[in-house]
C-alpha positions as CSV (number, residue, x, y, z in Angstrom):
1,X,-78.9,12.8,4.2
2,X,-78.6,13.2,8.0
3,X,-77.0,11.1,10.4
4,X,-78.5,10.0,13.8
5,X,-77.0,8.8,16.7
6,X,-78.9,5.6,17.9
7,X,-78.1,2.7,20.5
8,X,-78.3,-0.6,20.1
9,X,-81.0,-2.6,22.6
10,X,-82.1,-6.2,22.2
11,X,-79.7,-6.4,19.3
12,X,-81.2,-3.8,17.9
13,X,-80.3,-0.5,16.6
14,X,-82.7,2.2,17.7
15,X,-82.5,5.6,16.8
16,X,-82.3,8.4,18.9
17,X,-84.9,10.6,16.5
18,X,-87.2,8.6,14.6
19,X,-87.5,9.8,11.2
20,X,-89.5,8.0,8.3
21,X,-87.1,9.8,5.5
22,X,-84.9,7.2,3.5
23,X,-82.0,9.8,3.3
24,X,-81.7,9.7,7.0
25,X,-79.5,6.8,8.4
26,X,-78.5,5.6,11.8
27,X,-75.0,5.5,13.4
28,X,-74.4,3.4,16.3
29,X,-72.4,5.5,18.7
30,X,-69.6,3.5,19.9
31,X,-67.2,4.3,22.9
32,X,-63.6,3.3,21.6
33,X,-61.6,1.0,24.2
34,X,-58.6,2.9,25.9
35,X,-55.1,2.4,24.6
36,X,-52.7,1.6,27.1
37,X,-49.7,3.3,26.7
38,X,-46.1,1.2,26.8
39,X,-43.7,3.4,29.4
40,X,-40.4,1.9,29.0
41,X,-38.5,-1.0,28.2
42,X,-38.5,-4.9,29.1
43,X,-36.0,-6.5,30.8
44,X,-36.0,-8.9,28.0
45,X,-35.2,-5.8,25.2
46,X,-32.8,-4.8,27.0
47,X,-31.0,-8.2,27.4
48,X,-31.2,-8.7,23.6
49,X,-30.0,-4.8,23.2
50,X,-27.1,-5.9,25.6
51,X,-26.6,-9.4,23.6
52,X,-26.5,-7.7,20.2
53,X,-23.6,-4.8,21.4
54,X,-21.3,-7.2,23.0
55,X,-21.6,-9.0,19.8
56,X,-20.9,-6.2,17.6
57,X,-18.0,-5.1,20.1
58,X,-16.3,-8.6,20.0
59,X,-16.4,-8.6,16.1
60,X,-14.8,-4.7,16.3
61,X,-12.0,-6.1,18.7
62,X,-11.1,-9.5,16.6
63,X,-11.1,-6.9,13.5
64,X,-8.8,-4.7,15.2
65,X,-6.6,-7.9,16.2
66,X,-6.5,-8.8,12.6
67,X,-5.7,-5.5,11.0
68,X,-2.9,-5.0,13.4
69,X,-1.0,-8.3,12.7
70,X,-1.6,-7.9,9.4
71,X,-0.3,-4.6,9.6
72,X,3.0,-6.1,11.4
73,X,3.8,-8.6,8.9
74,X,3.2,-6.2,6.1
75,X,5.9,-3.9,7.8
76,X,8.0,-7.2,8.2
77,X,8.0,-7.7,4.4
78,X,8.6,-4.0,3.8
79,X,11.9,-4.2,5.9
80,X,13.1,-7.3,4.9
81,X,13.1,-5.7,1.1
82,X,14.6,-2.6,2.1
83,X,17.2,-4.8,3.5
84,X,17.8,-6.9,0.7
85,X,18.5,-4.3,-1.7
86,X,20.6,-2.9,0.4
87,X,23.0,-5.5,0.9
88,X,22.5,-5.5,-3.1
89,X,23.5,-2.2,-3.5
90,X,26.7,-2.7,-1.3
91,X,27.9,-5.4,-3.6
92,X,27.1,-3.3,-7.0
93,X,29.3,-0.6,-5.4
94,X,32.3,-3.8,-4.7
95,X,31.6,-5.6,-7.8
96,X,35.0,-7.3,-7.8
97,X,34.8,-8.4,-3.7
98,X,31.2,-9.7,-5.0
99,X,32.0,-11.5,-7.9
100,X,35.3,-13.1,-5.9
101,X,32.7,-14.4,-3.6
102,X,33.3,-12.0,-1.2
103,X,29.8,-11.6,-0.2
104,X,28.4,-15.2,-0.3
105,X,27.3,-16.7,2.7
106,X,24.3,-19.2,4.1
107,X,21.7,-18.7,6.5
108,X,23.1,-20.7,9.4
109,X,26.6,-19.1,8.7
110,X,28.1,-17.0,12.0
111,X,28.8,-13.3,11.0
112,X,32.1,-12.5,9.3
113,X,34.8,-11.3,11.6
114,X,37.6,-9.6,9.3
115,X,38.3,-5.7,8.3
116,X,37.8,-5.7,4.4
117,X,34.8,-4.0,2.8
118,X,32.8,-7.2,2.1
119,X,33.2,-8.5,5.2
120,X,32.6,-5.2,7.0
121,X,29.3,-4.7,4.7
122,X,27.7,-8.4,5.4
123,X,28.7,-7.9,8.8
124,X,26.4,-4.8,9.0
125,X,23.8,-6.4,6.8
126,X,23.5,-9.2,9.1
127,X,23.3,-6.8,12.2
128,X,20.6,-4.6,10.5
129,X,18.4,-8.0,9.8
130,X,18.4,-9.1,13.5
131,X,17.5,-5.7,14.7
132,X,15.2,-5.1,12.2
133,X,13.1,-8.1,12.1
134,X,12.3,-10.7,14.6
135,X,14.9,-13.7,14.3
136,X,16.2,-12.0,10.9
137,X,18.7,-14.0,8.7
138,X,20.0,-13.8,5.7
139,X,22.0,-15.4,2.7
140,X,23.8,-14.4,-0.5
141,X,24.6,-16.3,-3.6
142,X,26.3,-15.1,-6.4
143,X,27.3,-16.4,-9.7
144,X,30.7,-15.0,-10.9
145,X,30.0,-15.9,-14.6
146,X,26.6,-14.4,-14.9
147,X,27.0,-11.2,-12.2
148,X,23.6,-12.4,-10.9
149,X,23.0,-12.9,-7.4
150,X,20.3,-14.4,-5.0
151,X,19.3,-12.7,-2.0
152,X,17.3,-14.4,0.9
153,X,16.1,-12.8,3.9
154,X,14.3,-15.7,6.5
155,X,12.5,-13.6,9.6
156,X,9.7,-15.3,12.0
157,X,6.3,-14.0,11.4
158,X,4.2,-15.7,13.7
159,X,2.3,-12.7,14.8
160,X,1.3,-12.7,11.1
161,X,0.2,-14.4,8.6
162,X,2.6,-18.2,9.2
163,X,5.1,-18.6,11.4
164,X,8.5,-18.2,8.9
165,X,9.2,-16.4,6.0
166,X,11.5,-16.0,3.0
167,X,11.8,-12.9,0.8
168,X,14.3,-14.4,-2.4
169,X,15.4,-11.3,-4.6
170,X,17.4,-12.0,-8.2
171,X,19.4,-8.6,-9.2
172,X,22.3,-8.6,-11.7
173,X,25.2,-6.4,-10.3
C-alpha cells in the first residue's frame, strides 16, 4: 500500500500518479493554517491579576488585625490571673488579717491608705492591676467561717474580644 499526494480540483481529488492498484490510495496534501503566537498579557489579565492580590492582601491584613487583638486580650486574661492569685497568696500567708476582713474590699472602693500588712498588700495589688491592665480593678470577698474567698479582677478589653471583663477566682486560704 502506497500513498500519493493528489489535489483536489472541481471538488475533486486527483492524484498526482495515476495508478489502477487498489492498495494505492490518495492523500490530499493540505497546507496547515499558521498559528499565531500570543506575546504577552492583556490589560484585562492583568487587572484581574491586580483585583485578585489586593484581595488576598486585604484578607492577610484583617487576619493580622484579628490575631493581634486576640493576642492582646489573651495576655489581658493571662495577667489578670496572675494577679489574682497573687493577691490570694498574700492573704494565705496573713490568714488572720484575711479572715478579720482585712483584705475585703469592692471594685469602686479608693485604695487603702494605712501601714499594716493587709492594707500595704491590697494597696500594691491594686497598683499592680492598674499598671498591668487597661482600667484594672479589683475586689475581695472573704467568708471568715468558711476561709473561702472571691477574687474579681474587672479590666477594659475593647481592643479584644467585648469591651469589659471579669475574671472571678474561688480559693480556700
Amino acid at each position: 500500500m502506497r500513498g500519493l499526494i493528489g489535489t483536489r480540483k472541481n471538488n475533486k481529488l486527483q492524484c498526482n500518479r495515476k495508478s489502477n492498484n487498489t492498495k494505492d490510495f490518495c492523500m490530499l496534501a493540505t497546507t496547515k493554517p499558521r498559528l499565531q503566537r500570543q506575546i504577552g498579557f492583556s490589560l484585562v489579565e492583568v487587572l484581574v491579576a491586580i483585583v485578585v492580590m489586593s484581595l488576598g492582601a486585604l484578607g492577610f491584613a484583617a487576619l493580622q488585625i484579628t490575631g493581634l487583638s486576640s493576642n492582646k486580650s489573651a495576655f489581658d486574661r493571662s495577667q489578670a490571673s496572675i494577679l489574682a492569685y497573687d493577691i490570694v497568696d498574700a492573704m494565705r500567708s496573713n490568714r488572720t488579717a484575711a479572715l478579720k476582713g482585712g483584705y475585703d474590699r469592692t471594685l469602686t472602693a479608693a485604695p487603702p491608705t494605712g501601714t499594716t500588712i493587709a492594707e500595704t498588700d491590697v494597696s500594691t495589688w491594686l497598683s499592680n492591676l492598674e499598671s498591668r491592665l487597661p482600667s484594672g480593678s479589683g475586689a475581695i470577698s472573704v467568708t471568715s467561717s468558711t476561709g473561702e474567698v472571691s477574687i474579681t479582677v474587672s479590666w477594659d478589653d475593647s481592643k479584644g474580644a467585648q469591651s469589659a471583663r471579669n475574671l472571678k477566682i474561688n480559693s480556700r486560704l
